[in-house]
C-alpha positions as CSV (number, residue, x, y, z in Angstrom):
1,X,-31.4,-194.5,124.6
2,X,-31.6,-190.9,122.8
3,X,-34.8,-189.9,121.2
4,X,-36.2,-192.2,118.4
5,X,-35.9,-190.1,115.0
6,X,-39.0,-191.1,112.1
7,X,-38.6,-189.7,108.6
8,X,-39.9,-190.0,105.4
9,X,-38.3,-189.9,102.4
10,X,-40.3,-188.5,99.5
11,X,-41.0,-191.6,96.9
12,X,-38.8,-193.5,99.5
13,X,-39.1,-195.7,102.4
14,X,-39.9,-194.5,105.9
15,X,-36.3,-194.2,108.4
16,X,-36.7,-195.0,111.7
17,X,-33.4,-193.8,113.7
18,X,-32.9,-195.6,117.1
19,X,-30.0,-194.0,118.8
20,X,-28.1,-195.6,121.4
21,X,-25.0,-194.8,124.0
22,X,-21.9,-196.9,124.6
23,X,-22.2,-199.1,122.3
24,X,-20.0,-199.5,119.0
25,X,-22.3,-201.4,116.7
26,X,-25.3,-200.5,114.3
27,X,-28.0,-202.9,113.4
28,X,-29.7,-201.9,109.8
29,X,-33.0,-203.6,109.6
30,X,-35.2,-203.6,106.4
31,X,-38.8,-204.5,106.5
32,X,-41.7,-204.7,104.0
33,X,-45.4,-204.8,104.7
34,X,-45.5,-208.9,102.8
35,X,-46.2,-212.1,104.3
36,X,-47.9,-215.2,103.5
37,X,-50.6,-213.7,104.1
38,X,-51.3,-211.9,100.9
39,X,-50.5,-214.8,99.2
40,X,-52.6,-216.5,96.9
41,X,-53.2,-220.2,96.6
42,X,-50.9,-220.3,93.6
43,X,-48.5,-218.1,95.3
44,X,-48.7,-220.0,98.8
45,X,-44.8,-219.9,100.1
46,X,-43.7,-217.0,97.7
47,X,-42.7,-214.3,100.2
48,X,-39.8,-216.6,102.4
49,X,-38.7,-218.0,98.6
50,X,-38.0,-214.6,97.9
51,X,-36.3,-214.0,101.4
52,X,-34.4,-217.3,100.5
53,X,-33.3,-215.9,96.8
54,X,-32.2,-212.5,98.0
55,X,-28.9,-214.1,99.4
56,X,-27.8,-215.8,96.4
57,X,-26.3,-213.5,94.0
58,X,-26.5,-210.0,92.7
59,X,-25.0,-208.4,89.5
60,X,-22.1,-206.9,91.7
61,X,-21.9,-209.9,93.9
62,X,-23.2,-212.9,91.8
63,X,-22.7,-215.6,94.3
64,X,-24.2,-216.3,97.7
65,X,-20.4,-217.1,98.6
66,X,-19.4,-213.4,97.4
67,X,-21.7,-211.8,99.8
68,X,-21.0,-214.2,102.9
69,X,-17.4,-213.6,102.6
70,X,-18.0,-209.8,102.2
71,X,-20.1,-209.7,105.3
72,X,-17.9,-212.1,107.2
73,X,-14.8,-209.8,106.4
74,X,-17.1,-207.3,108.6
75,X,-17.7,-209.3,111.0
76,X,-21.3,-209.3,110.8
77,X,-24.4,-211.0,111.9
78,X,-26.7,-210.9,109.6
79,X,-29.8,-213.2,108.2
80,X,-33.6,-212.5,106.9
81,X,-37.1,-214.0,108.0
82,X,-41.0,-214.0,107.1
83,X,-43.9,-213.8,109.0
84,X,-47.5,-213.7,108.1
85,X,-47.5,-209.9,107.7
86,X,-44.1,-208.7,106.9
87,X,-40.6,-209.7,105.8
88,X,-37.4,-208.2,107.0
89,X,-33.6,-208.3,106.4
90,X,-30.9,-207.3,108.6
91,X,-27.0,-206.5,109.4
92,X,-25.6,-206.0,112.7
93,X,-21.6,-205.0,112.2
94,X,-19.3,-202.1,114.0
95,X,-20.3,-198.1,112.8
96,X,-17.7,-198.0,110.5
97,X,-18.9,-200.7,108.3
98,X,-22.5,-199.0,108.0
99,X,-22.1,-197.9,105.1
100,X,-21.1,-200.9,103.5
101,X,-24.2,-202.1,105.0
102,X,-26.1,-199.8,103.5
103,X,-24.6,-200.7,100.3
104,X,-25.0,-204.4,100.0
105,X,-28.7,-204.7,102.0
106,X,-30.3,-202.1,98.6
107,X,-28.3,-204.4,96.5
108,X,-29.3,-207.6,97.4
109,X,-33.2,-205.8,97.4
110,X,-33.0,-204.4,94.0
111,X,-30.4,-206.2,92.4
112,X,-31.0,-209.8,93.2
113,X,-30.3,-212.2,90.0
114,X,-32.8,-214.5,90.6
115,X,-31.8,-217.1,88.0
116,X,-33.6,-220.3,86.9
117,X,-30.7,-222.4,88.3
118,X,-30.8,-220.8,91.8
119,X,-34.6,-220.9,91.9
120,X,-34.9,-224.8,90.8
121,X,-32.2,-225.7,93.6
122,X,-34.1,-223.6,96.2
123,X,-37.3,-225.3,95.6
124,X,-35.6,-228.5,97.3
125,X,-33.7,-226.7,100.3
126,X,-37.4,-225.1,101.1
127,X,-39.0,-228.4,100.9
128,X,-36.7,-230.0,102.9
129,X,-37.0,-227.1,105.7
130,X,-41.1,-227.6,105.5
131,X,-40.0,-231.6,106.2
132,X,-37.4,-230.5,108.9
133,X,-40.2,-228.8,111.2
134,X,-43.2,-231.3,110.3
135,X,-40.9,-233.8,112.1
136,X,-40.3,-231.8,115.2
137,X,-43.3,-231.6,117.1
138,X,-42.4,-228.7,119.5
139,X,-42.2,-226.3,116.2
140,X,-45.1,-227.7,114.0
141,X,-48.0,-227.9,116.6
142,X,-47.8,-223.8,116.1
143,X,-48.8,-224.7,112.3
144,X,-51.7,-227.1,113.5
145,X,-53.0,-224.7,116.3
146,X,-53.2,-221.8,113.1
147,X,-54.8,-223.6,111.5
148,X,-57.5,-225.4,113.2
149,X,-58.1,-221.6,114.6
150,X,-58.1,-220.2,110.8
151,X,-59.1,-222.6,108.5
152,X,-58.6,-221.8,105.2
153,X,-57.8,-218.1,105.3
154,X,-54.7,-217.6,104.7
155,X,-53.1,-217.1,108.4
156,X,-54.0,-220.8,108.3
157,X,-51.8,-221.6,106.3
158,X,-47.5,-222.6,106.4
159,X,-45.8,-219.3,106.0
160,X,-43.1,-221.4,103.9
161,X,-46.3,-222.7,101.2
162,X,-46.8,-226.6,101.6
163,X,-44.6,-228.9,99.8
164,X,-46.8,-229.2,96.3
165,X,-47.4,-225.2,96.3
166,X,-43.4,-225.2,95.9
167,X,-43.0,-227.8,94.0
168,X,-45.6,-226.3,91.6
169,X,-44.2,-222.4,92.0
170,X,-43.0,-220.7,88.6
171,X,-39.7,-218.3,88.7
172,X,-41.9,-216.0,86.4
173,X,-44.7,-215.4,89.3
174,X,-42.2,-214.8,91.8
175,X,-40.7,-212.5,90.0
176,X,-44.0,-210.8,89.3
177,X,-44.8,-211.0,93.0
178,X,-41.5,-209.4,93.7
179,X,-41.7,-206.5,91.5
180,X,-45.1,-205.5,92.3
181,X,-43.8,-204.9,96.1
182,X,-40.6,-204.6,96.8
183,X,-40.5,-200.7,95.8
184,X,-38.7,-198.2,97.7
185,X,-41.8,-196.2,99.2
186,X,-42.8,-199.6,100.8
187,X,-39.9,-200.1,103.0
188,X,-39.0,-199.4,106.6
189,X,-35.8,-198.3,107.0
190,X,-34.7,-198.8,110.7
191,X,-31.0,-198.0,112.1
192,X,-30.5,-198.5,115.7
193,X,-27.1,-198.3,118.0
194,X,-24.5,-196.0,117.2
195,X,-26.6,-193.6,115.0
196,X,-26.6,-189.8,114.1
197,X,-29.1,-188.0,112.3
198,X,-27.3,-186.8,109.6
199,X,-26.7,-190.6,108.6
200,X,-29.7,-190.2,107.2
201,X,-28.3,-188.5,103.9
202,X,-26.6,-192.4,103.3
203,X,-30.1,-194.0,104.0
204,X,-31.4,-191.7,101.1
205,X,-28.8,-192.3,99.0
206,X,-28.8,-196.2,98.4
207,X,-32.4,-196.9,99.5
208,X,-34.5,-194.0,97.5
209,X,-34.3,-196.4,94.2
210,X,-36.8,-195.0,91.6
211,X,-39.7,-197.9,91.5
212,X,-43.0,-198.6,89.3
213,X,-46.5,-197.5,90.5
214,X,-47.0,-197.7,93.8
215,X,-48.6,-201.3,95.0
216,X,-49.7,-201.4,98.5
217,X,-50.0,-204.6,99.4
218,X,-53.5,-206.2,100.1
219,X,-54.7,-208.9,102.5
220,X,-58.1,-210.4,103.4
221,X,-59.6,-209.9,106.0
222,X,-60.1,-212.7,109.0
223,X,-63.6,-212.4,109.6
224,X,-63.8,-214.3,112.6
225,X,-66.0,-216.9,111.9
226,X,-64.0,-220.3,113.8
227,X,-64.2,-223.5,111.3
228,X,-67.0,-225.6,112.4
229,X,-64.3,-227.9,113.5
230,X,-61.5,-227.0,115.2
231,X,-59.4,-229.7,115.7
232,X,-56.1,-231.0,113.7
233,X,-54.4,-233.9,114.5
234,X,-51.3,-235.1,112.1
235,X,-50.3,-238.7,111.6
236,X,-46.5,-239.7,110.8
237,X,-45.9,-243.0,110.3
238,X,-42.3,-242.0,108.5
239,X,-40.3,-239.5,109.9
240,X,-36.7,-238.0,108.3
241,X,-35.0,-236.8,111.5
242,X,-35.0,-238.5,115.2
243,X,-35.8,-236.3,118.2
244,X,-34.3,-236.9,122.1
C-alpha cells in the first residue's frame, strides 16, 4: 500500500486517501461521529432509522429502486450500518465509476426525501429486524451482555431503539436530529484502492456542501460504576422464526 494521504477541507469534512497497487476498484466510505449513543430516551433507535431512510429516495433519485438500479448498473457493493459511536455509508465499484460514487453517496446525505410515507413504513421493517435478532440467540446475547455491563447508560441500550421507542418516534425529531449533524465539517471522507491525490479536487466538490452551525455531537460519559446487578436473563415463550 502507498502512503496514507489525510486532508482537511476548510468548512468540509476530513479525506482520508488510502492508496493501493493492482487493484482496479475504489471503496468510498462515509462516516459520521453518531451512534446510539448520543441518543436520548425519546430518540432511542434514531441514528440506524436515519441509515435506513437515506436509501429511499432523493429529489434526483426519488425511489429506493432508482438508486439500486443506478448502483447495480455499476456493479457495486454497497450498504450502510450504525454502531454505538458512529455511522457510516459505503460504495465499492471499478475507478471509473468513482465519480458517480461520489455523486450519489452526497446525494443521498444531503438530499434524502424523507417523506411521511417512507418513514411510517420503515417504522415496521425496523421493528421487525429488532424481532428478527431477539429470536436468534447467537446475535442477541451481545444486547444482554451490554447491558447487564451498562445498565441504563446508553451503551446499554439496542443500537436499533426498542420496539415502543420506534413505534413512538416522530418524522419531525428525526429530522431535527438529522440536521443538527449530518453537516459537511462532521464527516470522514475515506477513499481507498485505486486512488490519486489529485482525486481529491472531486471529494471537495460534491462533499464541501455549505451546512448550519457547527454541532459536534455529544455523548455521556460511562462512568464506570457496574449496576448492582449484573445479570440479564430473557424469557421467550413465542418466538417468530425457528433456528437449526
Amino acid at each position: 500500500m502507498d502512503s496514507i494521504f489525510v486532508s482537511k477541507i476548510p468548512h468540509g469534512p476530513k479525506v482520508v486517501f488510502a492508496p493501493q497497487k493492482n487493484t482496479e476498484t475504489v471503496t468510498l466510505l462515509v462516516l459520521l461521529p453518531l451512534g446510539s449513543r448520543y441518543e436520548t430516551l425519546n430518540l432511542g433507535g434514531a441514528s440506524h432509522f436515519i441509515e435506513h431512510l437515506l436509501f429511499k429516495g432523493t429529489n434526483r433519485r426519488p425511489s429506493n429502486f432508482i438508486i439500486s438500479q443506478e448502483l447495480d448498473r455499476l456493479g457495486a457493493e454497497y450498504n450502510g450500518f450504525t454502531g454505538e459511536d458512529h455511522t457510516g455509508y459505503w460504495i465499492k465499484t471499478i475507478r471509473r465509476h468513482l465519480d458517480t460514487s461520489l455523486d450519489l453517496l452526497s446525494d443521498m446525505l444531503f438530499n434524502s426525501l424523507f417523506r411521511k410515507s417512507d418513514f411510517e413504513k420503515e417504522k415496521g421493517v425496523i421493528i421487525e429486524e429488532i424481532k428478527m435478532y431477539r429470536d436468534n440467540p447467537m446475535f442477541y446475547i451481545e444486547n444482554l451482555f451490554e447491558k447487564a455491563l451498562y445498565g441504563d447508560h446508553p451503551l446499554g441500550r439496542l443500537i436499533s431503539g426498542e420496539i415502543s421507542q420506534i413505534k413512538n418516534l416522530k418524522l419531525k425529531e428525526l429530522l431535527s436530529f438529522k440536521k443538527k449533524f449530518y453537516q459537511s465539517d462532521n464527516l470522514i471522507v475515506v477513499v481507498a484502492g485505486n486512488v490519486k491525490k489529485e482525486d481529491i479536487k472531486n471529494v471537495k466538490k460534491y462533499f464541501n456542501v455549505s451546512s448550519a452551525k457547527h454541532n459536534t455531537p455529544q455523548f455521556k460519559v460511562f462512568n464506570r460504576r457496574f449496576p448492582s446487578s449484573r445479570v440479564e436473563i430473557l424469557n421467550q415463550n413465542k418466538i417468530g422464526r425457528a433456528h437449526v
